[in-house]
SERO-4910 file (N, C-alpha, C, O; in steps of 0.05 Angstrom, whole numbers):
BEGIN
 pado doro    nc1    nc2    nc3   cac1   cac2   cac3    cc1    cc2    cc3    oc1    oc2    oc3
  Unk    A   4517    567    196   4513    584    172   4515    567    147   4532    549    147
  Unk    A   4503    570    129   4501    565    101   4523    563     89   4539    578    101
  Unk    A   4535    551     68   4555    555     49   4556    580     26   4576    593     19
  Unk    A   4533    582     18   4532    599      3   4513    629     13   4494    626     28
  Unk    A   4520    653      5   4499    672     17   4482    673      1   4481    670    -23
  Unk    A   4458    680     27   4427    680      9   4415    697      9   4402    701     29
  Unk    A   4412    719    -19   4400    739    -26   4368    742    -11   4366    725      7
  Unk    A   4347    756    -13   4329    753     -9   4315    775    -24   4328    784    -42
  Unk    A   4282    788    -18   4278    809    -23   4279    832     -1   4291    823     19
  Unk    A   4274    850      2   4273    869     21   4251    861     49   4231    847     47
  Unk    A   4264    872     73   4238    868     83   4224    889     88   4231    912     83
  Unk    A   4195    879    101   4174    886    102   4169    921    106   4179    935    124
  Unk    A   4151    929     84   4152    965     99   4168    980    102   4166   1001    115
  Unk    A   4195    967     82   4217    987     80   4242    982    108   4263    994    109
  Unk    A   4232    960    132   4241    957    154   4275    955    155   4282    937    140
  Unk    A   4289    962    163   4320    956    161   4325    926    161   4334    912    143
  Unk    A   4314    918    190   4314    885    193   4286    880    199   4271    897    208
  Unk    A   4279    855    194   4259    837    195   4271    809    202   4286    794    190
  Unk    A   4252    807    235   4272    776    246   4238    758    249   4218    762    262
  Unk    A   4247    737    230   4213    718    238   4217    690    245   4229    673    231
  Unk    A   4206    687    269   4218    652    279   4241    657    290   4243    637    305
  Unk    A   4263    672    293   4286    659    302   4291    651    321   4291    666    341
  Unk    A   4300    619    322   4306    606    341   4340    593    348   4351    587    327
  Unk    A   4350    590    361   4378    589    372   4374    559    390   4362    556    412
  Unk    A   4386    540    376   4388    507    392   4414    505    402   4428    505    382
  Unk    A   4432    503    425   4455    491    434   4465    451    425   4451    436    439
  Unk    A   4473    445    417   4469    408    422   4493    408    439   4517    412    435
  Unk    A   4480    403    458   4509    394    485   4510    359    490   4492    344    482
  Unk    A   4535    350    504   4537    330    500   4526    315    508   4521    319    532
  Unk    A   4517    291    500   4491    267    515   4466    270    499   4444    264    509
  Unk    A   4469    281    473   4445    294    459   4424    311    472   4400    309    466
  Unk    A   4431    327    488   4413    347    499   4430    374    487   4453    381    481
  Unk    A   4400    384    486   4393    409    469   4380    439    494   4366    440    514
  Unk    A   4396    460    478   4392    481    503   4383    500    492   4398    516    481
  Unk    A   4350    505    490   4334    524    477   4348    551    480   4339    555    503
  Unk    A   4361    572    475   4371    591    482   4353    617    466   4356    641    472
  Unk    A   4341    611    451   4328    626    436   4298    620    411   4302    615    387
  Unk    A   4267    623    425   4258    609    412   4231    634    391   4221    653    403
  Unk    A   4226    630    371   4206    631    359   4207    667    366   4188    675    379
  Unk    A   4227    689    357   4234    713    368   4223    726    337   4234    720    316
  Unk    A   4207    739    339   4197    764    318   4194    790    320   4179    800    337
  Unk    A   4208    804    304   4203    830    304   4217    850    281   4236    844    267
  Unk    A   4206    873    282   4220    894    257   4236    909    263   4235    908    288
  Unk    A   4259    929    254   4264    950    262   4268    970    239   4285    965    222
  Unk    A   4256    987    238   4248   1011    217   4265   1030    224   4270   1035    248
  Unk    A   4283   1048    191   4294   1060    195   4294   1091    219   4274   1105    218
  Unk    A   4309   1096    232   4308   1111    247   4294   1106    277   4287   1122    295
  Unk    A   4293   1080    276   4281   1071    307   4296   1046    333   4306   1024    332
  Unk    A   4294   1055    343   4306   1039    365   4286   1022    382   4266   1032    393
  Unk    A   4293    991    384   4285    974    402   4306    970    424   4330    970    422
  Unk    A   4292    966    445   4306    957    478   4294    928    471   4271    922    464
  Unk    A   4314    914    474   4312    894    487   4319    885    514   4343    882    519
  Unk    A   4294    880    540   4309    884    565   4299    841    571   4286    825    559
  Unk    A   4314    841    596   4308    822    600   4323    811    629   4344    825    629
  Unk    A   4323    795    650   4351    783    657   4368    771    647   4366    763    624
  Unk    A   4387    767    660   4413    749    649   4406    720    647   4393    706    662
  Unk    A   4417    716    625   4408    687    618   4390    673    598   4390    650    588
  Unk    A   4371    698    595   4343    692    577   4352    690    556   4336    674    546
  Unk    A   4369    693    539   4372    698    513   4385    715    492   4393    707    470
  Unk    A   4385    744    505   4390    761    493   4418    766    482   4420    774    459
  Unk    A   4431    764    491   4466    764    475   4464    744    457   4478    749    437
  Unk    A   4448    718    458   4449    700    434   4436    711    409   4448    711    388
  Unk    A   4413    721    413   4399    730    395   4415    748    378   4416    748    354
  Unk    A   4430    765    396   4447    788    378   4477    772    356   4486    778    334
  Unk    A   4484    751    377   4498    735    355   4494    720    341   4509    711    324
  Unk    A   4467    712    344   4449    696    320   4450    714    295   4463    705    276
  Unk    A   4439    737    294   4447    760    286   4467    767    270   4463    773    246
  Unk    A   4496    765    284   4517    770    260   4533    742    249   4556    743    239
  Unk    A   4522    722    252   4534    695    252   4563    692    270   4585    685    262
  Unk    A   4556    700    296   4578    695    319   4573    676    335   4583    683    357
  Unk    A   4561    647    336   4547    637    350   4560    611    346   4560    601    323
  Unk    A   4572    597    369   4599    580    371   4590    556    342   4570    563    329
  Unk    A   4599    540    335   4598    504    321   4576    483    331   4571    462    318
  Unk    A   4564    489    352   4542    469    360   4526    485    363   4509    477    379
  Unk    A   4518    519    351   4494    521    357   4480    521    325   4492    526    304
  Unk    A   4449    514    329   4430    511    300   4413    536    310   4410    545    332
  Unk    A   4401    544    281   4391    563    274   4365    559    263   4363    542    245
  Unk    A   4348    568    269   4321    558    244   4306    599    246   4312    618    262
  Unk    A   4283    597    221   4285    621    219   4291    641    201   4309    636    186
  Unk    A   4280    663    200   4297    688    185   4301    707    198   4286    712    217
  Unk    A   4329    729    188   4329    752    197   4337    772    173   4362    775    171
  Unk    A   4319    788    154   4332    793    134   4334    824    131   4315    839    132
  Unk    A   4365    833    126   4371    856    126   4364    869    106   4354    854     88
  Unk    A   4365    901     99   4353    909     76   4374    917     63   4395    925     72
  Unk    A   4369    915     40   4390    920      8   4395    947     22   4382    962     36
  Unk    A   4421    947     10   4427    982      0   4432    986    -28   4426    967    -41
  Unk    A   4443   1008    -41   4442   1013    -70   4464    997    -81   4463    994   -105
  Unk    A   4482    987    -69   4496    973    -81   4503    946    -74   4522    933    -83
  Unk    A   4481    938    -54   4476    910    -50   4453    899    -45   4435    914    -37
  Unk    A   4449    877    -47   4419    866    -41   4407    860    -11   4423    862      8
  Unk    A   4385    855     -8   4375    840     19   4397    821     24   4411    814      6
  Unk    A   4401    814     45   4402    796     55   4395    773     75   4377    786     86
  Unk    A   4394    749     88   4386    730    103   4410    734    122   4432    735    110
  Unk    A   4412    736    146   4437    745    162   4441    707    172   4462    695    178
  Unk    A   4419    699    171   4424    671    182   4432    646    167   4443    627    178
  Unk    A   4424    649    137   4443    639    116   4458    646    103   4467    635     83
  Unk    A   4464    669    113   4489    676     96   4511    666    102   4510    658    125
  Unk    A   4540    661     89   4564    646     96   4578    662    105   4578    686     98
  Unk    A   4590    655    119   4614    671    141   4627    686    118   4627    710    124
  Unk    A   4636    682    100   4652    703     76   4639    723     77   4650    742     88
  Unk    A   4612    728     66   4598    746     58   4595    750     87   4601    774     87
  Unk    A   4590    746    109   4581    760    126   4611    783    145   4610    804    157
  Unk    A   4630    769    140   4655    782    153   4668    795    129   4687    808    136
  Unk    A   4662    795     94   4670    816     80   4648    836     74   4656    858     69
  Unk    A   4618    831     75   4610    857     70   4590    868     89   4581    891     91
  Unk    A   4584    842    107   4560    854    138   4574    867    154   4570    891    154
  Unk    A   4595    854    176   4601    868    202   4615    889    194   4631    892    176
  Unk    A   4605    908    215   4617    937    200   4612    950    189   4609    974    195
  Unk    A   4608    940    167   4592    952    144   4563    958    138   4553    979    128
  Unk    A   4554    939    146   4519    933    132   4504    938    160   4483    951    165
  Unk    A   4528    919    184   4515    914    210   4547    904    234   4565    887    235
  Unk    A   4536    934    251   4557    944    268   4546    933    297   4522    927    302
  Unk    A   4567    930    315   4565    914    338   4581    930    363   4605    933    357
  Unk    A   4575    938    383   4581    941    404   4578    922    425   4555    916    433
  Unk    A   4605    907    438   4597    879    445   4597    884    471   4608    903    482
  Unk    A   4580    861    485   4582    855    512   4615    853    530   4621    860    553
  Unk    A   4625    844    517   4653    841    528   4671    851    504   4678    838    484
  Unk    A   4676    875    511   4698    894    486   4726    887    491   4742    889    473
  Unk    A   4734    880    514   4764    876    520   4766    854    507   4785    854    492
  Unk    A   4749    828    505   4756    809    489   4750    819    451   4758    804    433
  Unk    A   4737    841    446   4745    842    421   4761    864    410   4760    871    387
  Unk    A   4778    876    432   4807    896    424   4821    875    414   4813    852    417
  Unk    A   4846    882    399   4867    871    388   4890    877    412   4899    899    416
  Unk    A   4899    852    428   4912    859    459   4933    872    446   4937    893    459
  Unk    A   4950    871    424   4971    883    417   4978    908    401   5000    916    395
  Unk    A   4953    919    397   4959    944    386   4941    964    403   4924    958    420
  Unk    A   4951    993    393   4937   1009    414   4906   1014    402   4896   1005    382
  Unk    A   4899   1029    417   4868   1036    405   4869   1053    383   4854   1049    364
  Unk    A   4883   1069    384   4896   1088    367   4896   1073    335   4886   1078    313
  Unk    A   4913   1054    344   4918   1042    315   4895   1026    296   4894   1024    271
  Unk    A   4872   1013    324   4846    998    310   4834   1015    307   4817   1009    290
  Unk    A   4831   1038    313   4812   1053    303   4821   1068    269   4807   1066    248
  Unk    A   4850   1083    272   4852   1091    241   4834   1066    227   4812   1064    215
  Unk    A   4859   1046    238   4852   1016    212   4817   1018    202   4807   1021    180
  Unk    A   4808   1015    228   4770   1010    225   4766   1031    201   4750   1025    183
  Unk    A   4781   1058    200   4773   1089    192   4780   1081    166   4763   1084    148
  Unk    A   4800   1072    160   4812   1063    137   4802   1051    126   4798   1060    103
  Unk    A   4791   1026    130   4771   1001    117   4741   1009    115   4731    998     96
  Unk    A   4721   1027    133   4700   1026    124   4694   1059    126   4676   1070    139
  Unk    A   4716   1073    106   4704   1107    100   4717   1107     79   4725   1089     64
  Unk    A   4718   1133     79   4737   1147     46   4748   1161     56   4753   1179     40
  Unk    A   4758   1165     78   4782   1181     91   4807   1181     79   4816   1158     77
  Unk    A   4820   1199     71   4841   1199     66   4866   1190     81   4864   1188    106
  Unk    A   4894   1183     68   4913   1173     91   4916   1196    109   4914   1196    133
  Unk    A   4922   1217     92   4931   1241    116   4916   1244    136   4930   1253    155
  Unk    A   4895   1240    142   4869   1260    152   4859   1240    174   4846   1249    193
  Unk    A   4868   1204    173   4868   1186    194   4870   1194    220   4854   1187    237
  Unk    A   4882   1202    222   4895   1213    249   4862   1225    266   4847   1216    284
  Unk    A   4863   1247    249   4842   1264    262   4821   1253    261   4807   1259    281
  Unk    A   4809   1235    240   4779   1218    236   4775   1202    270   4756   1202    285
  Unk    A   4803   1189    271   4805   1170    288   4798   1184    318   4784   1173    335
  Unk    A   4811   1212    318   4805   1229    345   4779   1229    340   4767   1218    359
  Unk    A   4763   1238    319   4735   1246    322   4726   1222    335   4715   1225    357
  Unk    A   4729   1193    324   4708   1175    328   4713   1173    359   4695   1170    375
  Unk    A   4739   1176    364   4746   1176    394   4735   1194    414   4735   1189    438
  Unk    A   4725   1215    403   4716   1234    416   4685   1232    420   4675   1239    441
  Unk    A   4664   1220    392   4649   1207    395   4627   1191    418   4603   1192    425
  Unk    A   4653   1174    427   4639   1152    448   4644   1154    469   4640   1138    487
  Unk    A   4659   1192    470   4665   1191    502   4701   1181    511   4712   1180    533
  Unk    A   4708   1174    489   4739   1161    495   4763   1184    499   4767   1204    485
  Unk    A   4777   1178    520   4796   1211    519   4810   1198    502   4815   1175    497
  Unk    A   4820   1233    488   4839   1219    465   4864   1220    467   4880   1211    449
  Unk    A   4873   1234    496   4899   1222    508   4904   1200    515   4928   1196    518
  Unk    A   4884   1173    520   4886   1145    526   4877   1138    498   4856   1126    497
  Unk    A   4893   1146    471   4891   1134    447   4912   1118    437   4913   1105    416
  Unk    A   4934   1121    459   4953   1112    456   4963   1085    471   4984   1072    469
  Unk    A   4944   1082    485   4948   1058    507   4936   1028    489   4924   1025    468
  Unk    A   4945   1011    509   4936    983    498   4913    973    507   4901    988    523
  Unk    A   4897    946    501   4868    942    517   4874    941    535   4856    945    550
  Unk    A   4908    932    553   4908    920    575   4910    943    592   4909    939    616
  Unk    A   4913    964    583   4920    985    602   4895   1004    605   4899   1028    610
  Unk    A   4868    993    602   4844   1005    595   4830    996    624   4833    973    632
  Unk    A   4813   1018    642   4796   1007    657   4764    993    630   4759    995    605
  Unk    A   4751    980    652   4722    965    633   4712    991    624   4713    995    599
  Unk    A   4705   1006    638   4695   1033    625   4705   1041    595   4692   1046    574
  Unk    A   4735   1039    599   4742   1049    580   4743   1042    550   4740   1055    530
  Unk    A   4748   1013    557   4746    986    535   4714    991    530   4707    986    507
  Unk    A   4700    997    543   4671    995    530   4668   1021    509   4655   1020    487
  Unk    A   4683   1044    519   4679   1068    499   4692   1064    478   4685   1073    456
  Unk    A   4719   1046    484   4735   1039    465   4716   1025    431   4714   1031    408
  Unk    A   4708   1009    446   4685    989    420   4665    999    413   4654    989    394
  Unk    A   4650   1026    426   4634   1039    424   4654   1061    400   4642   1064    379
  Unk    A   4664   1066    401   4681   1079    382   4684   1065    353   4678   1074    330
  Unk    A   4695   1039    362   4703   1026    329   4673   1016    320   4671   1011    296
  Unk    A   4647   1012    338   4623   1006    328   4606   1028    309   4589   1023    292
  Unk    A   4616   1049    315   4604   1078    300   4612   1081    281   4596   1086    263
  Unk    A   4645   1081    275   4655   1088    250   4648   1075    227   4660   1085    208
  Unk    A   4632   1055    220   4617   1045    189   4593   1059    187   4578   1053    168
  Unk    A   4585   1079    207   4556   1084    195   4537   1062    189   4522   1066    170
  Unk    A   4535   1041    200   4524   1022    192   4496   1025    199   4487   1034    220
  Unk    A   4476   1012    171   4446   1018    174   4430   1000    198   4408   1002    208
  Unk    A   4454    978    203   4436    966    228   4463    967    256   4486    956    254
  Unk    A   4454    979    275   4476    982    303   4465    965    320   4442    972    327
  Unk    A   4476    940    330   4463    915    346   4483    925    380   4499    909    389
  Unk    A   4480    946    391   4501    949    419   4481    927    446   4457    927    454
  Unk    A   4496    918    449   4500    894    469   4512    901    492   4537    903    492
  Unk    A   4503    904    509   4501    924    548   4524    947    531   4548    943    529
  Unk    A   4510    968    520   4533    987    517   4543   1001    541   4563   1015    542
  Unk    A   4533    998    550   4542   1024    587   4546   1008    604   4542   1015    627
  Unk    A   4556    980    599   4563    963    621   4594    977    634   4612    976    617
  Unk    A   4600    986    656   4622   1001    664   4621   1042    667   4636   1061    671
  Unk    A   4598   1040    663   4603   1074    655   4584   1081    679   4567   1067    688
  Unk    A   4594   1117    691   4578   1116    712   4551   1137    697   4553   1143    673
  Unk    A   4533   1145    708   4510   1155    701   4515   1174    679   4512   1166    656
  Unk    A   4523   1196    684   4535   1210    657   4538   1201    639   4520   1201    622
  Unk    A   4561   1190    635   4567   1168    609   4554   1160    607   4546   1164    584
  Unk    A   4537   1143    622   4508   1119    601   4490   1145    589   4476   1138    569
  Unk    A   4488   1165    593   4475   1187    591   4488   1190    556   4481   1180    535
  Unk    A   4509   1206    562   4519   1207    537   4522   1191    513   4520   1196    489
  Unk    A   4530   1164    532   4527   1138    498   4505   1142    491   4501   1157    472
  Unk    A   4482   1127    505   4456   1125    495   4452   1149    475   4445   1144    452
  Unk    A   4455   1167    481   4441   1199    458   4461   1200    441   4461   1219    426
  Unk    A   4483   1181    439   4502   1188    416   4495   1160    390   4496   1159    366
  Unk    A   4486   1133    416   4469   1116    399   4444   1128    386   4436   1116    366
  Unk    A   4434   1143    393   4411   1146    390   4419   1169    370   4400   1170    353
  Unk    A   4438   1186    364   4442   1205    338   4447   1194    323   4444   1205    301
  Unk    A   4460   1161    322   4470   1143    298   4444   1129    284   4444   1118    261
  Unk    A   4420   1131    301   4398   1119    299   4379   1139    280   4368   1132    259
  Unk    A   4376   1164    291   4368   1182    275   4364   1189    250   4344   1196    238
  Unk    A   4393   1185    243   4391   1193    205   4384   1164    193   4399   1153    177
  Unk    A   4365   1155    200   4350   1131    189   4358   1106    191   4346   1088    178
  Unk    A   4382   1098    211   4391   1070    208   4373   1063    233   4355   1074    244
  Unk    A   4387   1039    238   4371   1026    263   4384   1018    282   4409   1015    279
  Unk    A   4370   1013    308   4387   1012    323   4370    995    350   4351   1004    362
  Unk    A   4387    964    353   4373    948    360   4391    948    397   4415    942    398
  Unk    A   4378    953    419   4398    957    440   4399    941    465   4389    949    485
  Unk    A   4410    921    463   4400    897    490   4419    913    520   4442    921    521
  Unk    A   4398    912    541   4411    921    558   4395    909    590   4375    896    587
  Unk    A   4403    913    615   4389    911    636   4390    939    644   4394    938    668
  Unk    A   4389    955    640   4392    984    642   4358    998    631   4354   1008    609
  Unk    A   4339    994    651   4321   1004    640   4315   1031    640   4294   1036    628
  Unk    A   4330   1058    652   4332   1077    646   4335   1086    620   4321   1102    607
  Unk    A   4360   1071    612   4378   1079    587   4355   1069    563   4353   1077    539
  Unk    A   4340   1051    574   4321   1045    549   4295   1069    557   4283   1084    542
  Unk    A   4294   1066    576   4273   1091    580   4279   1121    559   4267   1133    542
  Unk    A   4300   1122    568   4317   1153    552   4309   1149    523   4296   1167    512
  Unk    A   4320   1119    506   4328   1132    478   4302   1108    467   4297   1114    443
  Unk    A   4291   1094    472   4275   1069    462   4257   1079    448   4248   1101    453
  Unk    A   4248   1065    430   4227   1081    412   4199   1057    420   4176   1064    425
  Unk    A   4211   1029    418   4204   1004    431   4214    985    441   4238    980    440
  Unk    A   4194    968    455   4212    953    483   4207    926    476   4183    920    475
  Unk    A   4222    909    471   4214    878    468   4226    859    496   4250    852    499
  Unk    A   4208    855    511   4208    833    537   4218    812    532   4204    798    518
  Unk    A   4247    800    539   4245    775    533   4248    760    556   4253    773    577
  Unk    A   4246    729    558   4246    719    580   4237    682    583   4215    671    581
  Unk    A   4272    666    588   4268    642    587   4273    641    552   4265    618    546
  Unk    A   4280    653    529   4284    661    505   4259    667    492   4257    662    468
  Unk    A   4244    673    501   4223    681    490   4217    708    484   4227    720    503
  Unk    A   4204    731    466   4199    753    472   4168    752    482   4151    739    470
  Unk    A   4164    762    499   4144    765    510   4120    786    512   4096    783    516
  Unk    A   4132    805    507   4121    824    505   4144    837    483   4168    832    480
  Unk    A   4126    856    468   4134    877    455   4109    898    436   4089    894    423
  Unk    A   4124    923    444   4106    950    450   4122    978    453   4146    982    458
  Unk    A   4105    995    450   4115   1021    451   4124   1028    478   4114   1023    500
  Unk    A   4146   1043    472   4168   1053    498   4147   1069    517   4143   1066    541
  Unk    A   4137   1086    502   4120   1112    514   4101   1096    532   4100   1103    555
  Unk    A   4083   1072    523   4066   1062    539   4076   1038    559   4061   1031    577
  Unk    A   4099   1027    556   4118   1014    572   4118   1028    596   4104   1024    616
  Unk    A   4136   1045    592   4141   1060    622   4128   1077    628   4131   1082    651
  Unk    A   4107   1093    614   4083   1108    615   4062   1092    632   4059   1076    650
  Unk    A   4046   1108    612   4017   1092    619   4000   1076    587   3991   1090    568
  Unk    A   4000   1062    587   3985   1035    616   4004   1019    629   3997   1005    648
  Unk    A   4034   1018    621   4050   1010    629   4048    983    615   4035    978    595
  Unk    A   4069    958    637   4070    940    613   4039    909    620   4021    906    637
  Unk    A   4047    899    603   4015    891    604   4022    851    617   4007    839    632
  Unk    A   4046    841    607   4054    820    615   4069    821    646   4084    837    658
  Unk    A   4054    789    654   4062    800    689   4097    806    690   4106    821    707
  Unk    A   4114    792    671   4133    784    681   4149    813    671   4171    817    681
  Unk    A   4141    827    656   4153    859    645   4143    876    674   4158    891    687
  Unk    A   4111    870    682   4110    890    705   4132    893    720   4144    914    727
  Unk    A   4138    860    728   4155    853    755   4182    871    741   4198    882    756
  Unk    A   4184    874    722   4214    886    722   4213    915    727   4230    926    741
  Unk    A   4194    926    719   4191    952    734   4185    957    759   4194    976    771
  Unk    A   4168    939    770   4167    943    795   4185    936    821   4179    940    845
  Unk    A   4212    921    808   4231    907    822   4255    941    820   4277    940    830
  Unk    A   4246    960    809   4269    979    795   4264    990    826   4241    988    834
  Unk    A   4287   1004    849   4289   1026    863   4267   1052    870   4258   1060    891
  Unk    A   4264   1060    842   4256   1080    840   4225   1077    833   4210   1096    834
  Unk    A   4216   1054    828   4183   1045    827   4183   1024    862   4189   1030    885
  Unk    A   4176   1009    854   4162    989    877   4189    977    896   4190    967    919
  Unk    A   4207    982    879   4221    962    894   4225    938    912   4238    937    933
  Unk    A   4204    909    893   4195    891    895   4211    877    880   4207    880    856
  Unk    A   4231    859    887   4248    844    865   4218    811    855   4202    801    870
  Unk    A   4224    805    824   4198    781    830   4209    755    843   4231    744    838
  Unk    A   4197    751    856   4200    721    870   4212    699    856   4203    701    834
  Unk    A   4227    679    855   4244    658    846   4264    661    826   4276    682    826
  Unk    A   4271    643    810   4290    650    790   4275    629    768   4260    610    771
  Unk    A   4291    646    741   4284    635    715   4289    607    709   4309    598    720
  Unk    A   4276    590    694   4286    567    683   4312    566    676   4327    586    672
  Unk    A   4319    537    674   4348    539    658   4335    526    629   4316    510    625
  Unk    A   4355    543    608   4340    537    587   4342    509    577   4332    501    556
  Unk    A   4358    495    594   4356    471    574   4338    447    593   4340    423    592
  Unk    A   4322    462    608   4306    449    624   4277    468    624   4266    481    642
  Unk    A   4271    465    604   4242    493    606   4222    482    609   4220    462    596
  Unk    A   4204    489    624   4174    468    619   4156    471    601   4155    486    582
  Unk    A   4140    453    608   4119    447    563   4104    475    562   4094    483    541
  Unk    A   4103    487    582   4079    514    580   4097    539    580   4121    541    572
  Unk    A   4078    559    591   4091    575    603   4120    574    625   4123    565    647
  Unk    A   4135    586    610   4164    586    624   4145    607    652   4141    596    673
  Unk    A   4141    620    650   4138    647    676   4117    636    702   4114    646    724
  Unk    A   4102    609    689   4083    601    708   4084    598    738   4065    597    754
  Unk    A   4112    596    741   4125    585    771   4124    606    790   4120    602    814
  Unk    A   4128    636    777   4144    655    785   4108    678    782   4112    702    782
  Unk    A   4095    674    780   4070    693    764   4043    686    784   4035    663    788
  Unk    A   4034    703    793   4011    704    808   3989    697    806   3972    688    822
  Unk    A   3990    703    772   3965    693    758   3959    662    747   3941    655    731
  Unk    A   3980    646    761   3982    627    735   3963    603    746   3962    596    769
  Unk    A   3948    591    726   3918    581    718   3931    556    703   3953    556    692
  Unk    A   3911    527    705   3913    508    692   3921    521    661   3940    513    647
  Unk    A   3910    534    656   3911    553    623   3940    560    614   3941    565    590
  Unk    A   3964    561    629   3989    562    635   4010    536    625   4034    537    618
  Unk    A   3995    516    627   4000    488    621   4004    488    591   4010    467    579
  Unk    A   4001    508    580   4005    510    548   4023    532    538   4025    553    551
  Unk    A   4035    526    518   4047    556    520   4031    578    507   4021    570    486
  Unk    A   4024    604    513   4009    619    505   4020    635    476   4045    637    473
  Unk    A   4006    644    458   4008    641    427   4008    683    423   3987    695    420
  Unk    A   4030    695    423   4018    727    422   4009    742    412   4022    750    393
  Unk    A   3990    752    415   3962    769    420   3975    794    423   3992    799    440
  Unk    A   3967    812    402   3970    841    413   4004    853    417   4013    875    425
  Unk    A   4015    833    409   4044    836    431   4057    825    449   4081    824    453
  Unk    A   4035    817    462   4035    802    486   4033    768    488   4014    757    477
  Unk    A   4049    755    500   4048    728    509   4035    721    527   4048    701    535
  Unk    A   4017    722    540   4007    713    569   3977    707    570   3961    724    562
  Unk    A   3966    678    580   3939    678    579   3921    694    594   3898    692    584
  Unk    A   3921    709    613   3908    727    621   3910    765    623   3902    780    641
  Unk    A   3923    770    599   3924    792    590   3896    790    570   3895    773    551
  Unk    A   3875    807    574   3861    811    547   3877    827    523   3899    838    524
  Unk    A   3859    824    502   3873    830    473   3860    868    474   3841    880    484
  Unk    A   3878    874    463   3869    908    457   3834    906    450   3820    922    462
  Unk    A   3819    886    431   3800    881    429   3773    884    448   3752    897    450
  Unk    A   3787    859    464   3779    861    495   3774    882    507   3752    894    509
  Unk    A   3803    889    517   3803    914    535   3781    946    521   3768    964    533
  Unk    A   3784    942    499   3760    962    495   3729    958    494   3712    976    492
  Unk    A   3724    932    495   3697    925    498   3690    928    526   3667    930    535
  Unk    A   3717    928    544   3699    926    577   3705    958    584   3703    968    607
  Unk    A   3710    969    566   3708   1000    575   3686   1019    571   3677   1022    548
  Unk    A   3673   1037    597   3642   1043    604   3639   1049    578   3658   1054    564
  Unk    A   3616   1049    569   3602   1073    546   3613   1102    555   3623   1108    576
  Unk    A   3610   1116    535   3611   1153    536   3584   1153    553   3565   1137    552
  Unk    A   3588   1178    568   3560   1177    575   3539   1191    556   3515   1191    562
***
C-alpha cells in the first residue's frame, strides 16, 4: 500500500466499486514470483450482488484482500479498485490507499468483511457479546444504554443464538464463529459487503438464511461482492457471476443466464456446473495450474476439450468471456436462422 491515501473520482455509472487491471504478485524466495491474481475487472452497482465462484486456489480470497489492503509484505499490487465517495467522504483507490486511512475510515465502515476464517478474526479473549457492543459502539449512533439490545439484534441477524453471546471464540463450533463474523460484518451498514465463503460450516437452512440476509444488506443499495464454492447459494441471491480460474476471471455474466439458459458459455464455468450432483455429475478432468507455474497461454488448455494451437496465446475477453472458441454475442446472432 501507498503512504499516503489516494482520493480519486467516483466510479463509473454511479458503481459502488470499480476494479480495473487488478493484479496480485507474491515475490517468494529465489526471486520467483506467484501470479495469484491477474488483470481482474469488474463493477458492482448499488444494490447488486456478484458471485464469485471458482476452485480453491485460483485466486479468489486474494482478490478480496487485495481489496481491503490485507495482503501479507511480499505481495505487489498493480491496478485500480475505486470505491465510491459518500457525503462525507470522497472516492477512494482501495489499493493506494495507506493502511491509516484504510483501517480508520474503510473496514467497517466504507467496506465490511465476512472472512474466510472468522475464528482467526474473533478476539480469543473476549466474548462475542462484548465485540459485538464494541463493533455497535464504534460504527452506529447507538446509545450506551441501548448496546445491549443493538448487539442482540445484530446477533439475531446472522442467525447467532443469543444465549451463546456470552461464550468465547474458543467455545464456538465453525458454524458458529462463522455467524459470529457474519454478525460483526453487518453492523456498519457498509456500502460495499466483501463475505468470503460465508456458509462455510452451516447446514442447508442456515446457508439459506445468511445468503437472504446478505442479500437484504444488498438491497437498500449497497453492494455486495460474495466469493464462494457454494453454487446454490450464488444461484439463490447472485444478480452476477464472475468465473475465475488459475487468477483469472474468465467469464462474467448474468446469474439468470448462468444457471438458466444459455447457461455458461466458457468451457471451464460449464465444467463447474456440470461437475454439481444435481446436473451432470461429471467432476472436470485434471487439476489447475499452480500459480506460480502458469503457462504462456491459456491456463485451462490442459484440462479443455476444445483446446487448439489458438490456446497457445492467452485469449483477450470478448463479450465477457475468455476463451478462443466461444463466439462473440455478435457471432452467435449472425449464425442464427432468419425469421421465416
Amino acid at each position: 500500500m501507498g503512504a499516503d491515501a489516494v482520493t480519486t473520482a467516483d466510479p463509473p455509472s454511479g458503481a459502488v466499486l470499480s476494479v480495473r487491471g487488478l493484479s496480485v504478485r507474491f515475490r517468494m524466495r529465489g526471486g520467483r514470483h506467484v501470479a495469484a491474481v491477474t488483470d481482474a475487472s469488474f463493477d458492482l452497482a448499488p444494490g447488486e450482488c456478484l458471485a464469485l465462484v471458482g476452485e480453491s486456489g485460483c485466486g479468489k480470497s486474494v482478490l478480496a484482500s487485495a481489496l481491503l489492503g490485507l495482503l501479507p509484505g511480499n505481495a505487489r499490487t498493480a491496478g485500480s479498485a475505486r470505491l465510491a465517495g459518500t457525503a462525507a467522504q470522497p472516492a477512494i483507490d482501495l489499493l493506494t490507499a495507506s493502511e491509516r486511512e484504510l483501517a480508520r475510515c474503510v473496514r467497517g465502515r466504507r467496506a465490511g468483511l465476512v472472512p474466510q476464517s472468522p475464528a482467526a478474526h474473533l478476539t480469543p479473549v473476549r466474548t462475542v457479546r462484548a465485540q459485538l457492543e464494541e463493533t455497535v459502539r464504534e460504527l452506529t449512533d447507538v446509545s450506551r444504554h441501548e448496546l445491549r439490545s443493538a448487539a442482540e439484534g445484530a446477533a439475531e441477524r446472522a442467525a447467532f443464538p443469543v444465549d451463546h453471546l456470552d461464550r468465547y471464540p474458543h467455545q464456538l463450533s465453525g458454524g458458529l464463529a462463522q455467524r459470529a463474523a457474519t454478525a460483526l460484518a453487518l453492523v456498519g451498514e457498509a456500502p460495499l459487503l466483501i463475505a468470503d465463503e460465508p456458509t462455510t460450516g452451516l447446514d442447508r437452512d442456515l446457508v439459506d438464511r445468511t445468503v437472504d440476509e446478505l442479500r437484504r444488506h444488498a438491497a437498500d443499495g449497497r453492494a455486495l461482492l460474495m466469493i464462494t464454492h457454494d453454487l446454490a447459494a450464488a444461484e439463490r441471491i447472485a444478480d452476477r457471476v464472475a468465473v475465475m480460474y488459475a487468477g483469472r476471471i474468465v467469464e462474467l455474466g448474468a446469474a439468470a443466464d448462468f444457471f438458466g439458459a444459455p447457461g455458461p458459455r466458457h468451457p471451464y464455468a460449464r465444467g463447474l456446473l456440470d461437475a454439481l450432483p444435481e446436473r451432470a455429475f461429471n467432476p472436470i478432468p485434471g487439476q489447475p495450474p499452480e500459480l506460480g507455474a502458469l503457462p504462456d497461454g491459456c491456463a485451462f488448455a490442459a484440462r479443455c476439450p476444445h483446446a487448439t494451437a489458438a490456446c497457445e496465446a492467452v485469449p483477450e475477453p470478448i463479450d465477457g468471456v475468455s476463451c478462443h472458441h466461444v463466439p462473440t454475442d455478435a457471432q452467435a446472432r449472425a449464425q442464427e436462422p432468419a425469421d421465416a
